[in-house]
FITOR-906497 format. One record per residue (C-alpha): residue number from 0; residue in three letters; chain; x, y, z. Coordinates in pm, 1 decimal. Example, Ala and Ser with C-alpha at 12.3 -4.5 7.8 and 13.67 -1.06 7.14 Angstrom:
<recs>
REC;resi;resn;chain;X;Y;Z
REC;0;ALA;A;1230.0;-450.0;780.0
REC;1;SER;A;1367.0;-106.0;714.0
</recs>
This chain:
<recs>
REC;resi;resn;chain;X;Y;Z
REC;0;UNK;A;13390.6;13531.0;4055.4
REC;1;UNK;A;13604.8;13694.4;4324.0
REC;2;UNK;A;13894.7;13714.6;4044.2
REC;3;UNK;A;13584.0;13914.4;3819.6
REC;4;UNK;A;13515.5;14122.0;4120.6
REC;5;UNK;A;13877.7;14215.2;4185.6
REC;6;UNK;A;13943.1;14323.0;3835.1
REC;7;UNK;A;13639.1;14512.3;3753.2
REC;8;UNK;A;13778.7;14695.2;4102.1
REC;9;UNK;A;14110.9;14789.0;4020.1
REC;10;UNK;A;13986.4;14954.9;3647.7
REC;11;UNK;A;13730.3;15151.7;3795.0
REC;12;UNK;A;14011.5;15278.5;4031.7
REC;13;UNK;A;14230.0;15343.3;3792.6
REC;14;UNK;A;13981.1;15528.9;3545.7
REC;15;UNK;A;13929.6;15721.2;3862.7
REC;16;UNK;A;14259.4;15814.2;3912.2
REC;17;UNK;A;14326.4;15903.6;3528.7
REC;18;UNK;A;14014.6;16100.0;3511.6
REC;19;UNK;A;14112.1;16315.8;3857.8
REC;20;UNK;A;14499.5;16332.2;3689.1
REC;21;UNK;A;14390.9;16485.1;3381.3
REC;22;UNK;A;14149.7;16740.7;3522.9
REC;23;UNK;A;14429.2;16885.9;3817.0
REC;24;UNK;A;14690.8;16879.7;3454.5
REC;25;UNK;A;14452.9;17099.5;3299.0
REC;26;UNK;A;14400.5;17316.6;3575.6
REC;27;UNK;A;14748.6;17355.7;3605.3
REC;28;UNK;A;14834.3;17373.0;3250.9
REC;29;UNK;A;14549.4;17653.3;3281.7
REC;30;UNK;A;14734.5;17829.0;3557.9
REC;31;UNK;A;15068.0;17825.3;3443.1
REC;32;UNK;A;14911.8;17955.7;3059.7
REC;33;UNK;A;14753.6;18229.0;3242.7
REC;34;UNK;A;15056.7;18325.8;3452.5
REC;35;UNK;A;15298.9;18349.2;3109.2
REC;36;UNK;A;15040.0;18555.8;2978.8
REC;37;UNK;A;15035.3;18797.2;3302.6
REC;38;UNK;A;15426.4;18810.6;3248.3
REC;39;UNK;A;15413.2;18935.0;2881.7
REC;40;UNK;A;15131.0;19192.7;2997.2
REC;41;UNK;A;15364.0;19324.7;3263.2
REC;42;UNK;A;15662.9;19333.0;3007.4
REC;43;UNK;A;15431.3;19556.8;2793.1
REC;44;UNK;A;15311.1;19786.2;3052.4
REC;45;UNK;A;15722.6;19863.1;3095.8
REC;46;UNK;A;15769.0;19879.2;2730.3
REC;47;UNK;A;15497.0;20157.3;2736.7
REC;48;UNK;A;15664.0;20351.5;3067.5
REC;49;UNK;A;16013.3;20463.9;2815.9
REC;50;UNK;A;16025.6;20774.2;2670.8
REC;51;UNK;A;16088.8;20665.9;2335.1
REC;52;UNK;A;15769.9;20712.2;2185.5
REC;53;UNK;A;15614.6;20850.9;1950.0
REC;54;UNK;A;15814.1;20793.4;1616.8
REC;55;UNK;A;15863.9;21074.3;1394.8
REC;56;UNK;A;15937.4;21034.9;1015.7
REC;57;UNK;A;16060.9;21276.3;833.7
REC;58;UNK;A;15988.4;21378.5;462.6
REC;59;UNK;A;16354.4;21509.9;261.7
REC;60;UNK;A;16181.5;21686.9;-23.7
REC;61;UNK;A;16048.2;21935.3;247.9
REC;62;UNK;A;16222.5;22228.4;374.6
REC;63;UNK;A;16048.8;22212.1;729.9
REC;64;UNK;A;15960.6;21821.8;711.0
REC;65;UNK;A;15640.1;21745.9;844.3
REC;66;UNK;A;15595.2;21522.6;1150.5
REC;67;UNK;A;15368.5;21184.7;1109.4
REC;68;UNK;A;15331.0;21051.2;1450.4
REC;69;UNK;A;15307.2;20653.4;1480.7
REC;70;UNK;A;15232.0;20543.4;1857.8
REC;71;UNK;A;15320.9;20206.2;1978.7
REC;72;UNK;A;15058.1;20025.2;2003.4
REC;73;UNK;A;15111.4;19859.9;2318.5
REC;74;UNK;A;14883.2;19540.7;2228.8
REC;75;UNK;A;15090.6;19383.5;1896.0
REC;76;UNK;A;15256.7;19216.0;2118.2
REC;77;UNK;A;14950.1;19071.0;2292.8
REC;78;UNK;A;14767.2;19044.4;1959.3
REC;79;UNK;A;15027.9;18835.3;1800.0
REC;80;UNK;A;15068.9;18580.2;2117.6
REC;81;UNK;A;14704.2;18559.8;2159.1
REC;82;UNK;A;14493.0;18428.4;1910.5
REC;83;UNK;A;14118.8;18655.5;1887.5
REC;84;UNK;A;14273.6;18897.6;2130.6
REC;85;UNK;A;14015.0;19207.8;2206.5
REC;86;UNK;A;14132.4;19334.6;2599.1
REC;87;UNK;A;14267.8;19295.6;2946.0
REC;88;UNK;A;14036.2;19258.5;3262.3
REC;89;UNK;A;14163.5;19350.9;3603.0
REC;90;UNK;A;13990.4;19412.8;3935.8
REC;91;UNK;A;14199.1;19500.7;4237.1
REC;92;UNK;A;14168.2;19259.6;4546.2
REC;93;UNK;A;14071.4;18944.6;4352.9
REC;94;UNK;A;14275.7;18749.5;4101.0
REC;95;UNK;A;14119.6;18869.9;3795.7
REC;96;UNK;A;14414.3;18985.3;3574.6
REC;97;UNK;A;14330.9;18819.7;3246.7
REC;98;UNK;A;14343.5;18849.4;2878.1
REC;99;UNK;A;14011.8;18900.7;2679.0
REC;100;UNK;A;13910.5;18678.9;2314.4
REC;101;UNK;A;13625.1;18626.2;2109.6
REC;102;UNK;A;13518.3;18410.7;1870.1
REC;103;UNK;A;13181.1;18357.7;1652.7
REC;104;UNK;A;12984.1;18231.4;1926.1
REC;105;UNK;A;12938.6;18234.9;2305.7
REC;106;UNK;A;13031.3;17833.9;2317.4
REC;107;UNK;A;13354.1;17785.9;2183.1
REC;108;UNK;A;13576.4;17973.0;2495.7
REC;109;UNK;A;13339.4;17721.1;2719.5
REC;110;UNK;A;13600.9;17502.3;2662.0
REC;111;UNK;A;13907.7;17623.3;2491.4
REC;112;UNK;A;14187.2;17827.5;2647.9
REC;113;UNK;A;14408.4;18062.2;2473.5
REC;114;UNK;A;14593.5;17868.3;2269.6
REC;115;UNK;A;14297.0;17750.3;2151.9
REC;116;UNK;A;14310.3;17376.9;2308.9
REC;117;UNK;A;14010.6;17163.6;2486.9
REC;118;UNK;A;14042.2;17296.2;2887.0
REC;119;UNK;A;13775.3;17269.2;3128.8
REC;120;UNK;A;13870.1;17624.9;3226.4
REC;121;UNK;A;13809.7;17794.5;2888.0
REC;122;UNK;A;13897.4;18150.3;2896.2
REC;123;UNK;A;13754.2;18471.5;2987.2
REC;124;UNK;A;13532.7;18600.1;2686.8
REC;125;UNK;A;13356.3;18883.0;2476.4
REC;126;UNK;A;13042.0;18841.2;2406.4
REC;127;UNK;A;12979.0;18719.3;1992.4
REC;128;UNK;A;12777.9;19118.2;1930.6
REC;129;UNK;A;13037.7;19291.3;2085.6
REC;130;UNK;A;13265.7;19518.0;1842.8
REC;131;UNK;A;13539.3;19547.6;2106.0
REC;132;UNK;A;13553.0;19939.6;2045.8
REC;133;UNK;A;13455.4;20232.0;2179.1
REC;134;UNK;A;13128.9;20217.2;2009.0
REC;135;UNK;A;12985.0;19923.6;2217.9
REC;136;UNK;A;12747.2;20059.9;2390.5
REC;137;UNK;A;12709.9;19739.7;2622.5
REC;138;UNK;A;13000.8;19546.1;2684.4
REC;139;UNK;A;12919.8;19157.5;2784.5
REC;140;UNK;A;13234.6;18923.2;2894.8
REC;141;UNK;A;13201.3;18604.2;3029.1
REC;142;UNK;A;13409.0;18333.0;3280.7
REC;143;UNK;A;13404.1;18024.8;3467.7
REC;144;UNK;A;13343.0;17956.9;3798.0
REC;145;UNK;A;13658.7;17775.1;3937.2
REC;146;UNK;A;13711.5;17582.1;4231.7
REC;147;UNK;A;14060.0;17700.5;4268.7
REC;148;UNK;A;13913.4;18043.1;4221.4
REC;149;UNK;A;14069.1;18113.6;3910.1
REC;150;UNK;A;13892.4;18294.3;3635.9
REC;151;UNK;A;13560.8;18441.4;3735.5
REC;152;UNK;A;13568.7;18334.5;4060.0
REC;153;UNK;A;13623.2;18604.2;4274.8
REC;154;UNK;A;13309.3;18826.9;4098.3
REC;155;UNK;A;13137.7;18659.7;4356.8
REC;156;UNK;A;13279.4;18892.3;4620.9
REC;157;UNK;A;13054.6;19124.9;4513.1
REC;158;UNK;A;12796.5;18919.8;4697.0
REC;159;UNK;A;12989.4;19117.3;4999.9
REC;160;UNK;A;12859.3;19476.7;5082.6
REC;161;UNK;A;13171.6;19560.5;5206.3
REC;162;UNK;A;13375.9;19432.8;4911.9
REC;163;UNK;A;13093.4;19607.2;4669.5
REC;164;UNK;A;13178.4;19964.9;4845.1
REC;165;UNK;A;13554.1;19975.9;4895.9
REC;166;UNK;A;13611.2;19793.6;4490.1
REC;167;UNK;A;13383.1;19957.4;4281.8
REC;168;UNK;A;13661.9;20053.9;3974.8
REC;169;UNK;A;13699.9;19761.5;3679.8
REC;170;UNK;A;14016.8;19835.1;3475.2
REC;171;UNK;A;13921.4;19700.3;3106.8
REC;172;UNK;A;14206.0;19780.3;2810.7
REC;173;UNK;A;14064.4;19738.5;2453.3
REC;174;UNK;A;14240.9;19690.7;2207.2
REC;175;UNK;A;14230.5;20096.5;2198.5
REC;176;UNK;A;14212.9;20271.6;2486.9
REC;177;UNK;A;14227.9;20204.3;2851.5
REC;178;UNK;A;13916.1;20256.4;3062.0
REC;179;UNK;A;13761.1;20259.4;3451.0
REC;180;UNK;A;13448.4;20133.0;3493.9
REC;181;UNK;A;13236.2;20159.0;3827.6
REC;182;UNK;A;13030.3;19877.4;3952.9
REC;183;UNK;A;12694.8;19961.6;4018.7
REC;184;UNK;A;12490.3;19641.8;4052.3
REC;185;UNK;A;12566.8;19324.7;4147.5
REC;186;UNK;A;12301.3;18995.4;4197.0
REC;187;UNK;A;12284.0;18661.6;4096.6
REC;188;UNK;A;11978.2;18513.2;3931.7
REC;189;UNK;A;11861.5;18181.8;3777.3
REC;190;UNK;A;11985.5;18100.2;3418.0
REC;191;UNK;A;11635.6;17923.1;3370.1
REC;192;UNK;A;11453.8;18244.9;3418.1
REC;193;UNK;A;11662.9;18553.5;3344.7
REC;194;UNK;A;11810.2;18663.5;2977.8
REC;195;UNK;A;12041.2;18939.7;2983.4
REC;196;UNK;A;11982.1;19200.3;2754.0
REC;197;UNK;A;12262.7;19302.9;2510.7
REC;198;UNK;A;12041.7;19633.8;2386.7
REC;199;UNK;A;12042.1;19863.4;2670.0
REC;200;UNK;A;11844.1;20189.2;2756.8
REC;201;UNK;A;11665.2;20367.7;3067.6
REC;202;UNK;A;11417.1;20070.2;3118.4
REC;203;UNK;A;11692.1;19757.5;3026.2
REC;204;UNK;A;11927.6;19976.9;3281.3
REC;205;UNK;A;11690.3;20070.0;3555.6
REC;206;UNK;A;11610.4;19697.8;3557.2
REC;207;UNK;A;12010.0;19617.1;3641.7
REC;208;UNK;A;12028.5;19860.5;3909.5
REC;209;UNK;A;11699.7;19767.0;4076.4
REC;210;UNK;A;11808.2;19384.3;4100.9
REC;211;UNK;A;12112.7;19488.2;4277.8
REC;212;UNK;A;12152.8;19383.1;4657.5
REC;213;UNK;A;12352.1;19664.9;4699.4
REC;214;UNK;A;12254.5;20046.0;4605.3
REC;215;UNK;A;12401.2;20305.0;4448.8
REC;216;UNK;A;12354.3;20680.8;4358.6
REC;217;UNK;A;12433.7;20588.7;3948.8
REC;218;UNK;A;12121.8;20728.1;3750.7
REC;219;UNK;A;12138.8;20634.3;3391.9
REC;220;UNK;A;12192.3;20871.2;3128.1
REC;221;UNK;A;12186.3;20779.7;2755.4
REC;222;UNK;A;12522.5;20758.9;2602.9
REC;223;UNK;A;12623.0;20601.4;2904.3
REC;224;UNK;A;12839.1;20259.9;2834.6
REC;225;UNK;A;12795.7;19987.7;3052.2
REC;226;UNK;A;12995.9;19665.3;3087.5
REC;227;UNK;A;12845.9;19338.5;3210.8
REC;228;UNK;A;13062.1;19042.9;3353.4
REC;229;UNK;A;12873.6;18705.0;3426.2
REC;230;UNK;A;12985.8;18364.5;3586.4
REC;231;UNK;A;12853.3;18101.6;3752.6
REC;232;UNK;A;12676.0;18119.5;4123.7
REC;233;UNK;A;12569.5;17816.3;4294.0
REC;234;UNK;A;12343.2;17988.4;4572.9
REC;235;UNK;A;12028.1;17871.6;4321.4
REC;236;UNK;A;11994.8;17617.0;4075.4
REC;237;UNK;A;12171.9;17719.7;3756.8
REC;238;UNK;A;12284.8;18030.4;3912.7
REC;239;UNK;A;12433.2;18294.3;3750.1
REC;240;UNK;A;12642.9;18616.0;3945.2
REC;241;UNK;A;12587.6;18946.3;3726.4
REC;242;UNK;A;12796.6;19292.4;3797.3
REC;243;UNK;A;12728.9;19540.1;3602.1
REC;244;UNK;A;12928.7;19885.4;3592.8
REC;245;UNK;A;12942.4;20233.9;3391.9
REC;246;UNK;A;13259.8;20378.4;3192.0
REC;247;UNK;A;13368.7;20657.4;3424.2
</recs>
């Protein structure tokens, strides 16, 4: 019996132990993915600093040739290591620096990181209804809440008044153009009994503002864009952290 005891003992501590292993592997094959990525986003940003740009072609049957100008776009590269690649995410003071995907549905980044393997950390997401272009009107990306406070994370410092008032400006990159966004509501709220609307207007935004803890002297006006980041907040059941914020 006590040989029965002894060995049931010694594989439940060693399932432990495997288990515990393979989630601190993933977080760090997370981290280290994440960090590469960073690197190659950095290399970019000095690609786009030379003066080499833009490329002119000219046409020989032409007297005075005619100038076709190609820009670099300074996402290929990002677009060909990245896999459903749509934008970069940055705030200042936290350590949100991250590329953006999307895929067909709001599950699959749950649980898949960039190179599209299982990870408990998944990867910081679009929105399925998005168009990732200038002509979403309401721009909805989504991350985990991390214990190491990776990837979402730190949205909950908006929870801070202080933090709310001194980093109010969201850097977002599409795979266009490069925009600021200013925060202008941030809250958390059950999951059970809260949907966040994708269609906005003056009632769907006056309801974001007026759930903020924090105000602000934003009045909506229509053709305004709004982006929307949501994670995980464990101050209520099944808690959610919103921040919303308008293109400037």
């Amino acid at each position: 019996m006590k040989t029965l005891v002894s060995s049931t003992f010694v594989l439940i501590l060693f399932f432990s132990i495997f288990f515990a292993t393979s989630i601190r592997q993933d977080r760090a094959i997370s981290q280290n993915e994440i960090k590469t990525l960073q690197t190659l986003k950095s290399e970019i940003m000095t690609k786009e600093e030379k003066d080499d740009f833009p490329t002119y072609i000219k046409e020989n049957n032409l007297q005075e040739p005619s100038q076709f100008v190609f820009d670099y776009n300074p996402n290929i590269d990002l677009i060909n290591e990245i896999e459903n690649y749509v934008g970069w995410i940055q705030i200042k003071n936290t350590r949100i620096n991250y590329p953006v995907v999307k895929a067909k549905n709001n599950d699959y980044y749950l649980n898949h990181n960039y190179d599209l393997e299982e990870n408990i950390a998944g990867a910081i997401f679009m929105d399925r209804r998005n168009l990732a272009n200038e002509f979403d009107k309401h721009t909805i990306i989504y991350g985990h809440y991390m214990k190491n406070g990776s990837m979402f994370t730190d949205i909950n410092n908006y929870l801070q008044e202080d933090f709310f008032n001194e980093n109010k400006i969201l850097s977002f990159k599409d795979l266009y153009n490069d925009y600021e966004y200013e925060v202008i509501s941030a809250y958390y709220v059950s999951a059970d009994d809260y949907i966040l609307d994708y269609e906005i207007n003056d009632e769907v935004v006056n309801k974001f503002i007026s759930n903020s803890l924090f105000k602000t002297d934003y009045q909506y006006q229509n053709g305004d864009r709004i982006l929307t980041l949501s994670t995980c907040n464990y101050i209520l059941n099944n808690g959610r952290m919103i921040v919303h914020a308008v293109k400037k």
